[in-house]
C-alpha positions in Angstrom: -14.9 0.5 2.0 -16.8 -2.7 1.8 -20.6 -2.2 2.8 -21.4 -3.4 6.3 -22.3 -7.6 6.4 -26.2 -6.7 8.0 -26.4 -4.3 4.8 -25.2 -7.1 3.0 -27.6 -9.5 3.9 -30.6 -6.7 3.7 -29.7 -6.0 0.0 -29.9 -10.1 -0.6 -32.9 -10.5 1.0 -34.6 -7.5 -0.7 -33.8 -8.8 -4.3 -35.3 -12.1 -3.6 -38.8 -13.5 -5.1 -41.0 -13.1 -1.8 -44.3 -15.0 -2.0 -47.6 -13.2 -0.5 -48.4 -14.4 2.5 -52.1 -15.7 1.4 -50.3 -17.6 -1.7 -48.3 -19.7 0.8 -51.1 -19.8 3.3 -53.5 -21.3 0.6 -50.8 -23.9 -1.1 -50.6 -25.0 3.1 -54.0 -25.3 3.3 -54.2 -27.4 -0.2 -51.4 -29.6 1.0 -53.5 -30.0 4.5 -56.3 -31.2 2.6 -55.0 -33.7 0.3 -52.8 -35.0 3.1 -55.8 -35.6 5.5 -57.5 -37.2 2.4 -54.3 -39.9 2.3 -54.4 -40.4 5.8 -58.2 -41.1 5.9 -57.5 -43.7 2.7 -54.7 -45.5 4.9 -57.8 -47.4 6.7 -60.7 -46.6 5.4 -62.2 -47.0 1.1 -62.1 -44.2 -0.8 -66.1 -44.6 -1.0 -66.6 -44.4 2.2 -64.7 -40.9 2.7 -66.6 -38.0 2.5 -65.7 -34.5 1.7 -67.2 -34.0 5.8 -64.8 -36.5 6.7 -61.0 -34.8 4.4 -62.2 -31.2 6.2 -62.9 -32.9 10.2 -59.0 -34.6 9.6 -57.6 -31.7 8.0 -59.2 -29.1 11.0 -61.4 -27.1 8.5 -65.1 -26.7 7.9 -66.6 -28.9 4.9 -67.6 -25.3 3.6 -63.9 -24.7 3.2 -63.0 -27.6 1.3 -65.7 -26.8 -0.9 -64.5 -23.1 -1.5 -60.6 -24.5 -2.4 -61.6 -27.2 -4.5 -64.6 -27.6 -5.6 -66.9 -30.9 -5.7 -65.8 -34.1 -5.0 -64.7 -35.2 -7.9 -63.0 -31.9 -8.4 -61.0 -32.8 -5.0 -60.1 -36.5 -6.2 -58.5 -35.0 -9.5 -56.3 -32.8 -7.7 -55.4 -35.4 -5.2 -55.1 -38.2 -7.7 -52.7 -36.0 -10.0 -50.8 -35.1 -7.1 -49.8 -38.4 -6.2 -48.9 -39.6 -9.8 -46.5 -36.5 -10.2 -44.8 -37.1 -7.2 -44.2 -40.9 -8.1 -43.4 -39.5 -11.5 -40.9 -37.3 -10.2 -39.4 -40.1 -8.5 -39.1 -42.5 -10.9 -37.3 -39.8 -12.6 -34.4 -39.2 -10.5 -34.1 -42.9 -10.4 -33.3 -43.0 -14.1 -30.9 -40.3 -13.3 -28.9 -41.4 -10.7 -28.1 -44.7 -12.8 -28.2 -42.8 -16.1 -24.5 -44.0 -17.0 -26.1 -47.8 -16.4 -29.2 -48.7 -18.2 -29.6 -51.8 -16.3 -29.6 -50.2 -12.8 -31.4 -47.1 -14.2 -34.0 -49.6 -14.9 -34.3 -51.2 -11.7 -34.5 -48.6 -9.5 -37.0 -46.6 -11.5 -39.4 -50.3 -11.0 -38.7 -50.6 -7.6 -39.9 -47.0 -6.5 -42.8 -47.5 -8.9 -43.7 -50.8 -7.3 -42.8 -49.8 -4.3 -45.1 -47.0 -4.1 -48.0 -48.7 -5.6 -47.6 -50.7 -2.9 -47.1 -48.6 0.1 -48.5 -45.0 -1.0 -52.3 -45.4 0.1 -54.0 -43.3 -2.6 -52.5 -45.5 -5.5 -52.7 -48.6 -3.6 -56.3 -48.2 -3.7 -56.3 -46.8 -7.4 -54.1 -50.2 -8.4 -56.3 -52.6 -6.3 -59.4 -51.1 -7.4 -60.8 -51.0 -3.7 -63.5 -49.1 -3.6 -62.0 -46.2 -6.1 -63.6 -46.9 -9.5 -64.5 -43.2 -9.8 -60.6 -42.5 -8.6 -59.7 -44.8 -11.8 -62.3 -43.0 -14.0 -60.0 -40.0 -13.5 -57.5 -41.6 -15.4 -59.5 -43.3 -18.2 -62.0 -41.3 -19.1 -61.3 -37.6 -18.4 -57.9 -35.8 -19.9 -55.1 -37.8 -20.7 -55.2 -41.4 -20.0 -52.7 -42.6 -17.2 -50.4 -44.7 -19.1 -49.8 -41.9 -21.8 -48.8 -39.0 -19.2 -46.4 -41.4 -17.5 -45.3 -42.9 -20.3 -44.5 -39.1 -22.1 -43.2 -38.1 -19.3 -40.7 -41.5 -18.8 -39.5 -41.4 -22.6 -38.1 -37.5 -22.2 -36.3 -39.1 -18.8 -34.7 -41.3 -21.3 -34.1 -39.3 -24.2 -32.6 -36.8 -21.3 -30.2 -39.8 -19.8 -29.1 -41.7 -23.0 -29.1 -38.7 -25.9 -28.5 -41.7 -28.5 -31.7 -42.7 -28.5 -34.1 -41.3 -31.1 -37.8 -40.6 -30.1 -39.2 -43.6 -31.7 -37.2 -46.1 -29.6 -37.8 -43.7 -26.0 -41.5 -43.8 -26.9 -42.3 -47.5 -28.3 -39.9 -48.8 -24.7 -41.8 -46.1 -21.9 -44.9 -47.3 -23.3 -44.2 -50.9 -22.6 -42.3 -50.4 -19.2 -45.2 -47.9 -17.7 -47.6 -51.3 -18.6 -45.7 -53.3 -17.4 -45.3 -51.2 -14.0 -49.0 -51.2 -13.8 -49.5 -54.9 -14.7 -47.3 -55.9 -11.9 -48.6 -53.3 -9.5 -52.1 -54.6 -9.5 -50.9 -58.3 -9.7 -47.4 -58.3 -7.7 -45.1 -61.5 -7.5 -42.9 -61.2 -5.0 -41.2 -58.0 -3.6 -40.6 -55.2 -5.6 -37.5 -55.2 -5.9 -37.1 -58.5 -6.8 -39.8 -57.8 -9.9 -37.4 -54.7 -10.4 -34.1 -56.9 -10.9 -36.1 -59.3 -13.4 -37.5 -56.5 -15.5 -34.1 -54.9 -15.5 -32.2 -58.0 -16.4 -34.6 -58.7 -19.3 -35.1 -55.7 -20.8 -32.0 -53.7 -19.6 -30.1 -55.1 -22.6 -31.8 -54.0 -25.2 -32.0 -50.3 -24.1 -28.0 -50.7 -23.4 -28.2 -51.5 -27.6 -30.8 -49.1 -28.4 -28.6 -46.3 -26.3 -25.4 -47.1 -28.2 -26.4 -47.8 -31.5 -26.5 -44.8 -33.2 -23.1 -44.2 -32.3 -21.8 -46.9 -34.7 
């Protein structure tokens, strides 16, 4: 006789991964923090934000912020890092969505990129320089630079969508696209998704060639 359905259900649930209740209640509190952080940098330069100023948004004491993260700097790793991964992560389901065309694989993964430089407030900042040189330093001068995370991270996107290409290619093309992202970010012409189609059209060719050629 099959087991009653609210047994059923009881079995399910007790076989699931449950996290503690003070892990989820300190990954909400993170999140607070480094969302209050973005909301402060929508109107005001990241050197003019103080730690007293992310913990009065967020609803927490400064002492708190303190305890979680660390010093400032500490803070504006974590929330710099967060940002890029997110944008990172959405660059790479743009490659996927188009991975059986190069061309619009292309475009779409420069029009979210430009797109957010332009419209997320933390990397608007970071692109424009406003304010944020110690944001930048992050980037430069402590762990791995910007432009090789995001250009690691873009070449096994590609190597993941078009299996033909060898490593060489994947690296020596992320490299230049993730430059050229950043080039057009902090100087754009026009919208971004015009920029996108461009870059697409002029360089969406030769990863079409790169992709099939080593299947001749």
């Amino acid at each position: 006789m099959p087991a009653p359905l609210v047994d059923v259900v009881k079995g399910a649930s007790a076989t699931e991964e449950r996290i503690p209740y003070s892990v989820a209640a300190r990954e909400l509190l993170h999140t607070s923090l480094l969302d209050a952080a973005c909301h402060e940098l929508q109107s005001r330069r990241w050197a003019n934000i103080t730690m007293a100023d992310v913990a009065l948004t967020a609803g927490v004491s400064r002492q708190t912020l303190y305890n979680e993260f660390g010093t400032r700097n500490q803070f504006a790793q974590v929330l710099v890092m967060r940002e890029a991964d997110s944008l990172l992560d959405a660059v790479g389901r743009a490659v996927n969505t188009h991975h059986d065309d190069p061309v619009k694989a292309l475009a779409a993964a420069f029009d979210v990129s430009l797109t957010a430089a332009a419209e997320n407030p933390l990397l608007h900042t970071i692109v424009r320089g406003e304010g944020a040189e110690d944001l930048l330093a992050l980037f430069t001068t402590q762990g791995q630079p910007l432009v090789e995370r995001a250009a690691e991270y873009l070449a096994g996107v590609m190597l993941a969508a078009w299996p033909l290409l060898t490593r060489h290619d994947a690296e020596l093309l992320s490299e230049c696209l993730v430059r050229l992202a950043i080039s057009y970010a902090a100087l754009p012409k026009g919208p971004p998704t015009m920029t996108a189609s461009s870059i697409a059209e002029l360089l969406g060719p030769y990863l079409e060639r790169l992709g099939t050629q080593g299947a001749e």
